[in-house]
C-alpha positions in Angstrom: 91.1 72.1 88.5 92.6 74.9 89.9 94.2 76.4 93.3 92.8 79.2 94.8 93.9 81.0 97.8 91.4 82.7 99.9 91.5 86.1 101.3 89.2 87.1 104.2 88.2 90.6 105.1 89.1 91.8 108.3 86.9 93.5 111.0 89.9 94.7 113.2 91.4 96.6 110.8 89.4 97.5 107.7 91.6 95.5 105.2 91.7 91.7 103.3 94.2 89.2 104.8 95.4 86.0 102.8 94.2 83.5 105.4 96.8 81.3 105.1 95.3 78.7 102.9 94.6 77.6 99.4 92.1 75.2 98.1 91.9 73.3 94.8 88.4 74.1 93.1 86.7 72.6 89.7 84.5 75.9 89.1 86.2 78.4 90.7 86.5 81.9 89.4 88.8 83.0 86.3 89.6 86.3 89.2 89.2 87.3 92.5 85.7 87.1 93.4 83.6 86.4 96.9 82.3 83.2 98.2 78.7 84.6 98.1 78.8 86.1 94.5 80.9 83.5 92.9 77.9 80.5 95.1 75.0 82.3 94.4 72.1 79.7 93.8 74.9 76.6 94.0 75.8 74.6 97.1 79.6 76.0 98.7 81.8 73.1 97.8 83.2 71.0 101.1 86.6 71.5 101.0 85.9 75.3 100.5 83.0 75.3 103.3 85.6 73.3 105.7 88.3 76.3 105.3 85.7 79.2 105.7 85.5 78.0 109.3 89.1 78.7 110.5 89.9 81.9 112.2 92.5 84.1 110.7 95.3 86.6 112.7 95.1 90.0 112.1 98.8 90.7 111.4 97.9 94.5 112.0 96.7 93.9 115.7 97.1 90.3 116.1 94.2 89.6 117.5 92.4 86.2 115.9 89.2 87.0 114.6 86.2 84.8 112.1 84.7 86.2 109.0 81.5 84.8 108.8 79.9 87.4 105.6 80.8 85.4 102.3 80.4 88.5 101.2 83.7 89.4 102.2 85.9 86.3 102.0 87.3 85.9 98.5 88.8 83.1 96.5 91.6 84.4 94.8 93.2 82.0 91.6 96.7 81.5 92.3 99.4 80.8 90.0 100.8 77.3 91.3 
């Protein structure tokens, strides 16, 4: 198992943000990769489908705001 921190591309200001949470995954990625590309053809696991669903702050514009593309949240290993 591994942790994984996930990143989430943001529609306010064009950039990824680290949305604040990590989750600990058995098949995760050996690098950053999206939800959608990493899940093709296999089922989201829960704990990584329960975090997808918190909004994130912009730290740019601080304005909240919900990815909902998989294509553009990421799970990123971590080192801890």
């Amino acid at each position: 198992m591994s942790r994984y921190a996930i990143h989430v591309h943001c529609d306010e200001c064009s950039t990824p943000h680290y949305a604040g949470v990590s989750v600990v995954l058995n098949d995760g990625p050996t690098e950053k990769a999206s939800v959608a590309s990493h899940y093709a053809g296999k089922s989201v696991p829960p704990v990584l489908a329960l975090m997808l669903r918190n909004p994130v702050k912009c730290p740019k514009t601080g304005k909240h705001f919900q990815q909902t593309d998989s294509n553009l949240i990421y799970i990123v290993p971590t080192l801890g």
